[in-house]
N, C-alpha and C positions, 0 to 999 in steps of 0.2 A: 474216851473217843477222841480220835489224833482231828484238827481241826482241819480245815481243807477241803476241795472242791470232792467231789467223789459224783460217780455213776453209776447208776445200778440200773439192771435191764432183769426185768420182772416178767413171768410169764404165766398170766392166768387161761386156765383150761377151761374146756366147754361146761356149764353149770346149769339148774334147772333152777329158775328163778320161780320163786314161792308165790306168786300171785300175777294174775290178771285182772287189767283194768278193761271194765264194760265198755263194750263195742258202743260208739255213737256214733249219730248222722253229722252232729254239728262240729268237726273240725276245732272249734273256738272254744266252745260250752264242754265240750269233755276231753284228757287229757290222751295222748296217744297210745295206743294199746299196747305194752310190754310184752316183746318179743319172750318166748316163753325158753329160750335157750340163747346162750350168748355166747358169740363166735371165740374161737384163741384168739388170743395178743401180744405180740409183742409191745410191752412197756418202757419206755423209758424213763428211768427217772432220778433228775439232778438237782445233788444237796450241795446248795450253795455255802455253806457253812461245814458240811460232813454231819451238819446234825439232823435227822429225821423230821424233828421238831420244828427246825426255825424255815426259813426261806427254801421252798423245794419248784421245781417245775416237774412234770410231768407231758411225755407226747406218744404216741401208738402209729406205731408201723402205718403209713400207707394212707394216715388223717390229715386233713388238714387244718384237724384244730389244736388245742397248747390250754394248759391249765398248768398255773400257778398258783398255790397257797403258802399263807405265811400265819404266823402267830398277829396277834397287832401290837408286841414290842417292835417285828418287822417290816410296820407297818409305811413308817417312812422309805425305805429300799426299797417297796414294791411299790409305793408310789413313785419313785424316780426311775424306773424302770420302763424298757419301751412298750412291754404291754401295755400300761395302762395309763395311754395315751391311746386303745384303739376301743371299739366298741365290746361290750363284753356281759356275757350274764352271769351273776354271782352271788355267792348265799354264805352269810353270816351265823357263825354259829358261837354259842355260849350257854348261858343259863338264866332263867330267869331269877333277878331278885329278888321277887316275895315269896316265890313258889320254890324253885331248887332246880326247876324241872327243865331239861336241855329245850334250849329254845333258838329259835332260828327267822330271820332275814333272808328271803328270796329277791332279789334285785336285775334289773338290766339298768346300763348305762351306754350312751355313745362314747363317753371319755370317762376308763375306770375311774384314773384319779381324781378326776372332778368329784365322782358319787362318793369315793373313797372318805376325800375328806371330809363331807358332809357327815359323815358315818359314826364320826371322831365324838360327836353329840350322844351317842348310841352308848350307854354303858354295859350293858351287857351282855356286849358279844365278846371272842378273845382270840378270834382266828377266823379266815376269810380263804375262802377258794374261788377263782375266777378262771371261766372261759373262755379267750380269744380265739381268733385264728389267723394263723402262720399266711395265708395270704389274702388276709384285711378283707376276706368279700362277706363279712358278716353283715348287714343293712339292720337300721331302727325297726325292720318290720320281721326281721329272722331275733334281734333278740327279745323285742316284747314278744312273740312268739315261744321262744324257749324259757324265759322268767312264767310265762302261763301254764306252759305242760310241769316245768319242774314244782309250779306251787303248786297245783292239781296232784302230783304224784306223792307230794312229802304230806300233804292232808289226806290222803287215804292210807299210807303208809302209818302214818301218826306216832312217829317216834319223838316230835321237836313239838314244844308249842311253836307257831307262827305267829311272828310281829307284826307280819302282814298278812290279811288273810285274801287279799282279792288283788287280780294282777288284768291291767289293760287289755293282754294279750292281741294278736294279730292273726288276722285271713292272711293265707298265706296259696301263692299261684300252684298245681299240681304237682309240679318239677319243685319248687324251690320246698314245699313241705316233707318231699318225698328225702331232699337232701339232710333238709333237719330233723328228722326221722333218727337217720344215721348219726348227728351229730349229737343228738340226745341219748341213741345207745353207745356211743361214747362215755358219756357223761356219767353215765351210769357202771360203766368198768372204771371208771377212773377214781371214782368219791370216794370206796373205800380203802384203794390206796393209799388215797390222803390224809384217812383216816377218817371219815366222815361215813355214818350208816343210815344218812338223814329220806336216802330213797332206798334201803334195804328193807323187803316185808317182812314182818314177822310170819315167820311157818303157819300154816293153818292148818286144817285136819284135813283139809279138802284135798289137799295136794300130798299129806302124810298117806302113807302103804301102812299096811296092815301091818309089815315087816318094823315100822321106825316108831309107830303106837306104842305109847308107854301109858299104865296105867296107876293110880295107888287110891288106896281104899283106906276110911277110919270109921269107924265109928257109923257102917252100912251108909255111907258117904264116897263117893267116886268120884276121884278128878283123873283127866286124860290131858296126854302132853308129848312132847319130845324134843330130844337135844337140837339145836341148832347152831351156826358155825358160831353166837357171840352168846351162849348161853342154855336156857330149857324154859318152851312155849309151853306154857299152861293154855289148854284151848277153850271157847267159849262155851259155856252149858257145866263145866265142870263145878264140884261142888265142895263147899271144904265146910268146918265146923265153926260152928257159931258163934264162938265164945273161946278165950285162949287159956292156954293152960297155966297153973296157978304159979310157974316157974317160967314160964314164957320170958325171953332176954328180950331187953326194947327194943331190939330189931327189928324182930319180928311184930312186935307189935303196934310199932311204928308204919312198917310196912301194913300190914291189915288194916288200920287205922287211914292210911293214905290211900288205900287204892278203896277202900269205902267211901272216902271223900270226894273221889277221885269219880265216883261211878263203875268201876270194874268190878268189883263187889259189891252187890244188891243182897239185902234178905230177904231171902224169899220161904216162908215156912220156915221150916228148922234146920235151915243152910245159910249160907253165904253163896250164892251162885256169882260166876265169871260170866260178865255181860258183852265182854269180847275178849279175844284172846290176848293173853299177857306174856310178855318175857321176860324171866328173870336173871340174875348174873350166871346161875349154877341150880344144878336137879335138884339140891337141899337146898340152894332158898326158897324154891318153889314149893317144894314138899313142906317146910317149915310153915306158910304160910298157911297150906291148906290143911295141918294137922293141926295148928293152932301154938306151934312151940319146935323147938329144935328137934331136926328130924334127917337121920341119913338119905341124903337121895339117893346114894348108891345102892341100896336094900330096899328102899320106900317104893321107888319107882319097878314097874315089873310090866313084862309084854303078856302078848297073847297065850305063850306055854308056861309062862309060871316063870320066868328067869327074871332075875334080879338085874337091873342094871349094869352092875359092878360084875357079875357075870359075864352076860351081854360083849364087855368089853373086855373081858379076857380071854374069850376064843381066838 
């Protein structure tokens, strides 16, 4: 990759976004309800290096706000930068050290670089996304407000442990919520952009069609699932075998081993039951897990007429 400034203008289409968050009376106490369809956009987005990875901004047609992320080798150039010198809410991501498990930093600051640097204490994050806005009228009371919806959103989501689990948040006046409404469904077409799925939901049945129901069976044992855009949602209730097979690769058993640690798998009688829904990289590692050993999900997995996966996707 030739090194140099480059532009790319991105255009995400209208999508059905896999879950809603419970209507509340209280504004503050719960987070705002996720529009169930998300408009087109025009994307902007500039790699200050040409590399994807290092220093990028990001802006959308017709916003008034600007998200910048960087790795934290790039951490010093986005602090000399005039973003962050303005107010800004931003979220930390990495993994945790003792566990493995993607972990995440929801923040608001008046002055990014100030919190930026504070941050430098923090070992285990490895990249930062922050969002200003392009004409400075973001107020201490619009972004503790947005640091409270986004850490409300990414805890029912629950893809990241949080470093932080509780955000001051902000009442905010009719008009000025009604704006950050809009600025949070922003935020939300933006993150994975940048490569961040930290408020992407995982699929749930609830919102799966009859049509996208995937099923596989062993051993008069039933798990139910389906592809999603970063992988295949094992759904909750579904059931896999007790006990791994005598050839089972450590992967797999590793994986059984963690998400029973983990609480995702419970035994219940003579299963392993999913006590919420799971996502795994690909339809065989899901299969894998719930057959107890290495398992094609292309053949494993099968709909409501009997077709194979791997079928499925060659019409």
């Amino acid at each position: 990759m030739s090194r140099g400034r480059s532009t790319h203008v991105l255009r995400t289409r209208r999508r059905r976004d896999n879950a809603l968050h419970a209507l509340c009376s209280d504004p503050v106490a719960c987070p705002t309800t996720m529009s169930t369809n998300m408009a087109s956009a025009t994307i902007k987005l500039f790699l200050k290096h040409g590399d994807p990875k290092r220093l990028r901004t990001a802006e959308i047609s017709n916003w008034s706000g600007k998200a910048v992320a960087a790795p934290r080798t790039d951490l010093d150039e986005l602090i000399a930068r005039d973003e962050s010198g303005q107010p800004a809410v931003y979220i930390l991501t990495g993994n945790d050290p003792e566990t493995g498990k993607p972990a995440a930093y929801v923040g608001e600051a008046e002055v990014l670089r100030d919190r930026l640097r504070q941050h430098r204490s923090r070992d285990f994050w490895v990249s930062v996304v922050a969002f200003v806005s392009k004409d400075e009228n973001l107020t201490k009371a619009h972004i503790r407000f947005l640091e409270g919806q986004l850490l409300e959103e990414a805890k029912q989501t629950g893809r990241f442990v949080l470093e932080n689990g509780a955000a001051s948040g902000s009442r905010l006046p009719e008009a000025d919520r009604h704006e950050m409404d809009e600025f949070l469904e922003k935020i939300r077409q933006l993150l994975p952009v940048l490569g961040s799925d930290i408020l992407t939901p995982i699929a749930s049945k609830e919102v799966a069609g009859e049509g996208e129901r995937l099923t596989t069976a062993v051993k008069g044992l039933t798990a139910s699932g389906r592809r999603t855009p970063t992988g295949f949602v094992v759904f909750k209730g579904s059931r896999a075998v007790p006990s791994d097979r005598p050839r089972a690769v450590p992967w797999t058993i590793e994986q059984r081993t963690a998400l029973m640690a983990d609480g995702a798998l419970e035994l219940i009688g003579e299963a392993l039951v999913f006590t919420r829904d799971v996502e795994f990289s690909s339809p065989s590692a899901a299969a894998a897990v719930i057959h107890g050993g290495n398992t094609n999900g292309l053949t494993a997995w099968k709909d409501s007429r009997g077709r194979t996966l791997k079928e499925i996707e060659s019409d």
